[in-house]
VEXVEXBA-767783 format. One record per residue (C-alpha): residue in one letter; residue number from 1; x, y, z; chain. Coordinates in Angstrom, 3 decimals. Layout:
N
<r residuo="A" num="NUM" c1="X" c2="Y" c3="Z" cadena="A"/>
...
***
This chain:
77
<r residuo="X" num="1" c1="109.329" c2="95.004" c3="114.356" cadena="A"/>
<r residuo="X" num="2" c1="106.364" c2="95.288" c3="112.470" cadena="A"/>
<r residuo="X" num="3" c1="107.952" c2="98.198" c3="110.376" cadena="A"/>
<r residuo="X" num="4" c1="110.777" c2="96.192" c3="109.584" cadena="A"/>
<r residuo="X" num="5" c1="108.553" c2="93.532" c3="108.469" cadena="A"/>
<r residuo="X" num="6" c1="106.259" c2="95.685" c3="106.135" cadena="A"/>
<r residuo="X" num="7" c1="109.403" c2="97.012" c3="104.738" cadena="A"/>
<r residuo="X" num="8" c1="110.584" c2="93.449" c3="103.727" cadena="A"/>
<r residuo="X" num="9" c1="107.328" c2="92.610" c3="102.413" cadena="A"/>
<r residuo="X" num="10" c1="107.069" c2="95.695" c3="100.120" cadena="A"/>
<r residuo="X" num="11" c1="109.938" c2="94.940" c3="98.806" cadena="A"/>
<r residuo="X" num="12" c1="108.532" c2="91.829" c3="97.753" cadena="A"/>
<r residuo="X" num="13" c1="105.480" c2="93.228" c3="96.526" cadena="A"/>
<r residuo="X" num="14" c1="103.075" c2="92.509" c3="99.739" cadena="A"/>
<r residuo="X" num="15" c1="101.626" c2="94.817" c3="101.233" cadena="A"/>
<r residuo="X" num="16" c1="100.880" c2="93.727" c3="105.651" cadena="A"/>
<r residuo="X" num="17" c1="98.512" c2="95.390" c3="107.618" cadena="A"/>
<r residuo="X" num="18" c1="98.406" c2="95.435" c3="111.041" cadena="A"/>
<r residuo="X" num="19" c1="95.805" c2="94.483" c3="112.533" cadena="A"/>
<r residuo="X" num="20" c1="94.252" c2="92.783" c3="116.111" cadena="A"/>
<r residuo="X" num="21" c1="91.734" c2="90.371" c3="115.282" cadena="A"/>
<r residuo="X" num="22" c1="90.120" c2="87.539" c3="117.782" cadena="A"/>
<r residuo="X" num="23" c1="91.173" c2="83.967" c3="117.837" cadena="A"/>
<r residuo="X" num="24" c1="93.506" c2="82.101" c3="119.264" cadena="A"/>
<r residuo="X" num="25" c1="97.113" c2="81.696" c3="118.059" cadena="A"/>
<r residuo="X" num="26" c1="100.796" c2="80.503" c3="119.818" cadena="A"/>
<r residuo="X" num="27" c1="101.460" c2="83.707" c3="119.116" cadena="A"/>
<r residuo="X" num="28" c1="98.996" c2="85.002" c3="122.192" cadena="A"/>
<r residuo="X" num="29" c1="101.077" c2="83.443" c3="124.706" cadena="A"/>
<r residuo="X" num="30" c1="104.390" c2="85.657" c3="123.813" cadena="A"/>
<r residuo="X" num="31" c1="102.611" c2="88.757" c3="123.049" cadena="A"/>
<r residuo="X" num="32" c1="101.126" c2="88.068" c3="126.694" cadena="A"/>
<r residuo="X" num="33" c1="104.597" c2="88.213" c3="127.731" cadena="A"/>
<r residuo="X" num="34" c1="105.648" c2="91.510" c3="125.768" cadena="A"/>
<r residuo="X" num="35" c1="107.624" c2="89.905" c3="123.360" cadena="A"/>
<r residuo="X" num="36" c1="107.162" c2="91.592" c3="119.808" cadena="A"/>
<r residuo="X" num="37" c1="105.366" c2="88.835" c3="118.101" cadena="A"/>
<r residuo="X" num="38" c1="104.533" c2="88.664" c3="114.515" cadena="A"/>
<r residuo="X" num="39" c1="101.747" c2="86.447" c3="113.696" cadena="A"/>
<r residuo="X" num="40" c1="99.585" c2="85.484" c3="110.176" cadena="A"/>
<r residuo="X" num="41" c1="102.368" c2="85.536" c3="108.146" cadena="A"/>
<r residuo="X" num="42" c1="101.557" c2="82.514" c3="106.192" cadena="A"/>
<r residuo="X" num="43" c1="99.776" c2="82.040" c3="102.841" cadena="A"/>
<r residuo="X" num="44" c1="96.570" c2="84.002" c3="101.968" cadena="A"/>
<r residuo="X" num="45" c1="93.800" c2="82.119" c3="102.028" cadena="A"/>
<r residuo="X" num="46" c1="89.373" c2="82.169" c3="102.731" cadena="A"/>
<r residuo="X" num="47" c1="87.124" c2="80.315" c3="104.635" cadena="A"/>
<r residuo="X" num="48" c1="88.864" c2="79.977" c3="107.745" cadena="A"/>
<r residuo="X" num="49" c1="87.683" c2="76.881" c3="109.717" cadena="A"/>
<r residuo="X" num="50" c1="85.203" c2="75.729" c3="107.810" cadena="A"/>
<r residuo="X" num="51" c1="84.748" c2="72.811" c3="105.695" cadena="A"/>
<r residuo="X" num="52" c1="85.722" c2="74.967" c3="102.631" cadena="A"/>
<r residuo="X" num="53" c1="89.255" c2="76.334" c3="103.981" cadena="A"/>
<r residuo="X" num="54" c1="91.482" c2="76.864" c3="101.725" cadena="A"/>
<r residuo="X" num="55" c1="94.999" c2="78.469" c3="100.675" cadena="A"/>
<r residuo="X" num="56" c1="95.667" c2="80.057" c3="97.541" cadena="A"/>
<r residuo="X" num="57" c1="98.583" c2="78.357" c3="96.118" cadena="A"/>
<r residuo="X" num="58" c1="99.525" c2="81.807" c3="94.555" cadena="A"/>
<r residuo="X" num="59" c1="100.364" c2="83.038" c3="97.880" cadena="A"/>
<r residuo="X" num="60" c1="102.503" c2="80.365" c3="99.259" cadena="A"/>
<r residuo="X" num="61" c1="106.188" c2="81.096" c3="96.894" cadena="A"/>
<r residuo="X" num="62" c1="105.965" c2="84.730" c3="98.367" cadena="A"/>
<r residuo="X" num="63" c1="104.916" c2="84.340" c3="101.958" cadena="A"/>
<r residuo="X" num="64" c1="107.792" c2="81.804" c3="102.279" cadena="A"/>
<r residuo="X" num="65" c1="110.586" c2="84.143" c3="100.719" cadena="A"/>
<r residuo="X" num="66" c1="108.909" c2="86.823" c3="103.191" cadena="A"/>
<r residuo="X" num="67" c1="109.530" c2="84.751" c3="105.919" cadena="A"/>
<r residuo="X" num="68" c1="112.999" c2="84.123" c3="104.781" cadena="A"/>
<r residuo="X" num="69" c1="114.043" c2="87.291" c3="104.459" cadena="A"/>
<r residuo="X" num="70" c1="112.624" c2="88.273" c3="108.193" cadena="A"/>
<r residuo="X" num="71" c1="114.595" c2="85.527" c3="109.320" cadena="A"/>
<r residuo="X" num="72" c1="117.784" c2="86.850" c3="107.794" cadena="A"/>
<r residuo="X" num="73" c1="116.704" c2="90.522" c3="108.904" cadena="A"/>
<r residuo="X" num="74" c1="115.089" c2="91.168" c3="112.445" cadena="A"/>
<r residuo="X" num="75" c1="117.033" c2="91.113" c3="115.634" cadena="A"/>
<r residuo="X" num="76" c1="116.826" c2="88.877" c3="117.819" cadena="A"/>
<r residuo="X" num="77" c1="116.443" c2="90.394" c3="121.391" cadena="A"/>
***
């Protein structure tokens, strides 16, 4: 899945990496369960839970067409 996402995103000029990080995200409870789980696909941003968080507006028009297209695209299983 993560293949067919990176190929989506190149095509709109983003490049994903893949990555495990530590944290806690939704998305922990269905990779628990095996399911193929995508997760951090929304904007680009710095200075993650601190006072100064922020997004960079920049980031937000492409992330969302990514998202649409992997909504059109993946497989459901």
């Amino acid at each position: 899945m993560f293949d067919q996402a990176a190929e989506i995103a190149s095509g709109l000029g983003i490049t994903l990496e893949g990555m495990a990080t530590g944290g806690g995200s939704d998305g922990n409870f269905t990779a628990a369960m095996g399911v193929p789980t995508l997760d951090g696909l929304g904007a680009d941003g710095a200075g993650p839970h601190t006072f100064h968080e922020h997004i960079f507006v920049s980031s937000v028009a492409p992330r969302t067409a990514l998202l649409a297209n992997l909504m059109m695209t993946l497989e459901p299983r």
